[in-house]
C-alpha positions in Angstrom: 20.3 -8.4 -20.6 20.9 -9.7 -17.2 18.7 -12.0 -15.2 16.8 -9.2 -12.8 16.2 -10.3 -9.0 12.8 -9.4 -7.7 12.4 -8.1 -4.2 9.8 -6.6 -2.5 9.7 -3.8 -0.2 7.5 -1.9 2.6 7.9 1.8 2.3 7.9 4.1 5.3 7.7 7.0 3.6 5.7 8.8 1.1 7.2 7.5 -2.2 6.3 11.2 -3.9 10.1 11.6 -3.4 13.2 10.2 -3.8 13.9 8.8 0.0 11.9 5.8 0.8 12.1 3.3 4.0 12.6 -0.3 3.6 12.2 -3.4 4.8 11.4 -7.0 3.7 7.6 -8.2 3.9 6.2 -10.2 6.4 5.2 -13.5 4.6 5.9 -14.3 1.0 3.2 -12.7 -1.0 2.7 -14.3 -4.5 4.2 -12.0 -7.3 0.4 -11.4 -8.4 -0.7 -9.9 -4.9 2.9 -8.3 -5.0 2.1 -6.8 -8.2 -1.9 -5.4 -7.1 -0.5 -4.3 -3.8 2.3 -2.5 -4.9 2.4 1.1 -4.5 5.1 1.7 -7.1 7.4 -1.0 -9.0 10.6 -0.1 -10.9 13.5 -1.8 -12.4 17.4 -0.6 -11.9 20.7 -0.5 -10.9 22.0 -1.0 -7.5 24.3 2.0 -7.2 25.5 1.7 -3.5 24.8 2.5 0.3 25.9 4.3 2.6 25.4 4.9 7.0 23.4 8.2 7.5 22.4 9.9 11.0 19.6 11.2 11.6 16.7 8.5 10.7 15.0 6.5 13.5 15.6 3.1 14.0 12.8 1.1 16.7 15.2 -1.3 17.6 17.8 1.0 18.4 15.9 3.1 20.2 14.5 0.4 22.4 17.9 -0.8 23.0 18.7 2.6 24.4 15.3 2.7 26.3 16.6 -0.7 27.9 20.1 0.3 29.0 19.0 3.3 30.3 21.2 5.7 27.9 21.1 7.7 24.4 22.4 5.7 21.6 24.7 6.8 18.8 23.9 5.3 15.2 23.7 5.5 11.8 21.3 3.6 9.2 22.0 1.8 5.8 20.6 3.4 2.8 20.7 1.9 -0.3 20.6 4.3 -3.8 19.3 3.0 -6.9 19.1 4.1 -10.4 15.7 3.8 -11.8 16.1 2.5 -15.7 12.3 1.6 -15.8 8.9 2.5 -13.8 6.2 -0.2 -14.4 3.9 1.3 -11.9 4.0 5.6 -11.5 6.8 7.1 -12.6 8.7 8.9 -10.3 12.0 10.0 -9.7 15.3 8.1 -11.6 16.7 7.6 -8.1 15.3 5.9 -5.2 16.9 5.7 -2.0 15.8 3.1 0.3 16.4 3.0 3.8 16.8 0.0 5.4 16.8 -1.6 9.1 20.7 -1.7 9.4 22.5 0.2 11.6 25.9 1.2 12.6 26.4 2.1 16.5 29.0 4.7 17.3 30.9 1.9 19.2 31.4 0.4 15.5 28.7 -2.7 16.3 26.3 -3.2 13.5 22.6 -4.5 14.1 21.1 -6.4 11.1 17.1 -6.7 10.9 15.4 -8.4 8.0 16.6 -5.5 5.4 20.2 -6.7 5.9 20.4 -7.4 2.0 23.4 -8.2 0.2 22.7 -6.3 -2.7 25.7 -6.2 -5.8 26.8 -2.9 -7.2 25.8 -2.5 -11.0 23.4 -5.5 -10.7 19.6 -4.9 -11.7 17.0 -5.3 -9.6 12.8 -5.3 -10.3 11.6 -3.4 -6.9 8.2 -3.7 -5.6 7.5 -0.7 -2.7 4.6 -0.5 -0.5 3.8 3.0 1.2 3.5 3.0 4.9 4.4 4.8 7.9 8.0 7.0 8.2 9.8 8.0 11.2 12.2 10.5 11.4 14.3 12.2 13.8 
């Protein structure tokens, strides 16, 4: 079985369904504090992203704030398939949406959640729940 990469997460939305926001921690927690804090932890695949309209992204909306005008973009989500829940047991696909973002003008702003994941690749997930915005 392949090596699996562990990453942890901060969730923006209710993890009772399959969309979840994410971003990388502030800080390097230790994987024990990872593990208690956790609000769900899974294993799988990296299946893929794609840009989708329609979620908020603060930086964005600043930037529009600043220059005075609406701003046109789309957000990275990233789809996984679950193989394993080690805490819950939810859904066998988790999307996670992450601070990247694609401006109609074709510019791209990456935050901390600029990952460079690799299709078919496992990954051990850690998610926190927090906050979501939507628009």
């Amino acid at each position: 079985m392949k090596h699996l990469r562990l990453l942890y997460f901060f969730i923006f939305f209710f993890i009772n369904v399959s969309s979840t926001f994410a971003c990388l921690c502030d800080g390097t927690p230790t994987v024990a504090e990872e593990l208690k804090e956790a609000t769900a932890i899974f294993s799988g695949k990296y299946v893929g992203g794609e840009y989708r309209k329609g979620i908020v992204n603060q930086f964005r909306e600043m930037q529009g704030e600043v220059d005075g005008k609406k701003v046109e973009y789309e957000v990275l989500v990233l789809k996984f398939q679950v193989q394993r829940w080690w805490k819950r047991n939810l859904s066998n696909e988790v999307i996670l949406v992450t601070d990247q973002t694609r401006g109609s003008d074709g510019t791209t702003s990456v935050g901390d959640c600029g990952l460079g994941f690799e299709k078919g690749e496992p990954y051990l997930i850690c998610l926190r729940q927090g906050k979501r915005t939507r628009n």
